[in-house]
C-alpha positions as a printed Julia matrix, in Angstrom:
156×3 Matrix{Float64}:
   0.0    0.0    0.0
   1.06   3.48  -0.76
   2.23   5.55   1.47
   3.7    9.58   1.93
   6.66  10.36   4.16
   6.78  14.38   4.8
   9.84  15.46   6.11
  10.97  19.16   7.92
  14.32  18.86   6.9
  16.77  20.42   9.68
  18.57  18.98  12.63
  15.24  18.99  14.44
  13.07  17.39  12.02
   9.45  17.04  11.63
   8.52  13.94  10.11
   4.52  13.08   9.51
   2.98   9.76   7.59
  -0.24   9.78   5.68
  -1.75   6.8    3.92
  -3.14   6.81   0.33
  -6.51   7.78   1.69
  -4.76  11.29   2.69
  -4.9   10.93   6.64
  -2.72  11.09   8.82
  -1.18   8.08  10.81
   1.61   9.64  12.7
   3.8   12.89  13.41
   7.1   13.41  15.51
   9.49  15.31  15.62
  13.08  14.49  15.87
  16.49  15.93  17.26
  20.34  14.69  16.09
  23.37  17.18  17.17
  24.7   16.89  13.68
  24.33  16.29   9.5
  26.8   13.12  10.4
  24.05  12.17  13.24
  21.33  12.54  10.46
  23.44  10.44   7.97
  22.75   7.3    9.96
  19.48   8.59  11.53
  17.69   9.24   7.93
  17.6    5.73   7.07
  16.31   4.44  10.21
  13.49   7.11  10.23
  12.73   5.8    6.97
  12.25   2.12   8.18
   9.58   3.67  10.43
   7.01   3.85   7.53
   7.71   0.4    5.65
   5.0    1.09   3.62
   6.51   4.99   2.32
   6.41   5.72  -1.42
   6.83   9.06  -1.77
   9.09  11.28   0.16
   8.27  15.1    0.58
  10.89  17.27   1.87
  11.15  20.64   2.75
  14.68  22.26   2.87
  17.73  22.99   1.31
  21.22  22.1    1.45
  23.59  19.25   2.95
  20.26  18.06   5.3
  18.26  17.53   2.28
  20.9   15.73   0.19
  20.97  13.27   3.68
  17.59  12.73   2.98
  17.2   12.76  -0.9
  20.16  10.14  -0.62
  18.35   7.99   1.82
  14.99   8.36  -0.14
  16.92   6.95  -3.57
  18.15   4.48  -1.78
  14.73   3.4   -0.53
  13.31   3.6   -3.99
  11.19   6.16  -2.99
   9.52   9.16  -5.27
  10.93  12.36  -4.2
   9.79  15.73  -4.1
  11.4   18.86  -2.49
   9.1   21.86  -1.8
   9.85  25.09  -0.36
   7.41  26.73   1.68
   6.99  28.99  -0.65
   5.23  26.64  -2.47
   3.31  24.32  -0.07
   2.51  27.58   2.31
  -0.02  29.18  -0.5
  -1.49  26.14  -1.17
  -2.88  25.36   1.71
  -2.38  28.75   4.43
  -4.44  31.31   3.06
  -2.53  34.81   2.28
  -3.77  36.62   5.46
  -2.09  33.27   7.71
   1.15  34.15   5.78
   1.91  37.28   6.74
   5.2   36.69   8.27
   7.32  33.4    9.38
   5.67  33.64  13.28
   1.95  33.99  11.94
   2.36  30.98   9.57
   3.73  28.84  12.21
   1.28  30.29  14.75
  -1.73  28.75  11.84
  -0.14  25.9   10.32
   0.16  24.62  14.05
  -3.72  25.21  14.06
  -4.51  23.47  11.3
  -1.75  20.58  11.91
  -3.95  19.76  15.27
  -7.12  19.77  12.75
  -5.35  17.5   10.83
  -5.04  14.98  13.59
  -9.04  14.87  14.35
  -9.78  14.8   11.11
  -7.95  11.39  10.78
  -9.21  10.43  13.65
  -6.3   11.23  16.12
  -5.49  12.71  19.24
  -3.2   16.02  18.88
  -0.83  16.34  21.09
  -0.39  18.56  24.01
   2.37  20.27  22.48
   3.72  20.25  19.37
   6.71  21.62  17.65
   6.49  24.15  14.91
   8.65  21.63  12.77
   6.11  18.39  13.26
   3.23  21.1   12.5
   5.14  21.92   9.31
   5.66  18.14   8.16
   2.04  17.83   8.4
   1.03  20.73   6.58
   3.55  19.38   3.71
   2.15  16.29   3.9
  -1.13  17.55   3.45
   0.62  19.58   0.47
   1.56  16.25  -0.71
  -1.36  14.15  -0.54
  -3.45  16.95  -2.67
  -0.55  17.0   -5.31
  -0.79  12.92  -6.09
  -4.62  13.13  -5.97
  -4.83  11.25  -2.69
  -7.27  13.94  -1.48
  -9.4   16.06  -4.5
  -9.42  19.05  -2.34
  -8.84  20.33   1.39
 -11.75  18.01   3.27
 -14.67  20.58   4.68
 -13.43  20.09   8.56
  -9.47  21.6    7.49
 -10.91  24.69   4.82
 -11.35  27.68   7.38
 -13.48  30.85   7.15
């Protein structure tokens, strides 16, 4: 079964799951001290979703090529976004003012995200786990997995 890895890309990454149906089945966020750290964590983050086709990635630079590496060597389908382009896609403009007031909304809508597949959102949640699932989201819309944003995640 198909399945979408999104991935924060930085030394604390947010990583979030969501199945071919376009919910969610997990988000975390995790911590290494260094690129060399992520080298060996990548893979093993990636053997947390067995079931991952498709590997969305935000970020630039030596982090990314960890993960575009590990993706490859998975077999996986790789995309990498910017926010920039998932952020208009699914914020609207006046939730993108600046940097703070799209984190401030995409955690919002991240914790939507988790009732709307049927999960409980956590207590607290770190602005780079809220991201993952906002990309995810971002991701599931671009392969067709969802048609549009379902009625409980569009906001007035």
């Amino acid at each position: 079964m198909a399945a979408l890895l999104a991935v924060d890309v930085g030394l604390h990454t947010g990583l979030a799951l969501f199945n071919a149906g376009g919910r969610l089945q997990w988000a975390r966020s995790n911590h290494v001290a260094s690129a060399a750290r992520l080298r060996e964590a990548a893979p093993a983050l990636l053997r947390l979703a067995p079931d991952v086709t498709h590997l969305y990635f935000e970020g630039g630079g030596q982090l990314a090529d960890i993960w575009r590496r590990a993706g490859e060597k998975r077999g996986l389908a790789l995309v990498q976004v910017s926010a920039e382009t998932w952020r208009p896609a699914i914020l609207f403009d006046r939730e993108r003012h600046n940097g703070p007031m799209a984190k401030q909304h995409a955690d919002k809508l991240a914790r939507n995200v988790f009732l709307w597949s049927g999960l409980k959102p956590p207590k607290a949640m770190r602005d780079d786990t809220a991201e993952a699932i906002l990309i995810g989201l971002y991701g599931v819309l671009q392969l067709g997995w969802l048609d549009a944003l379902p009625e409980p995640l569009r906001r007035l």
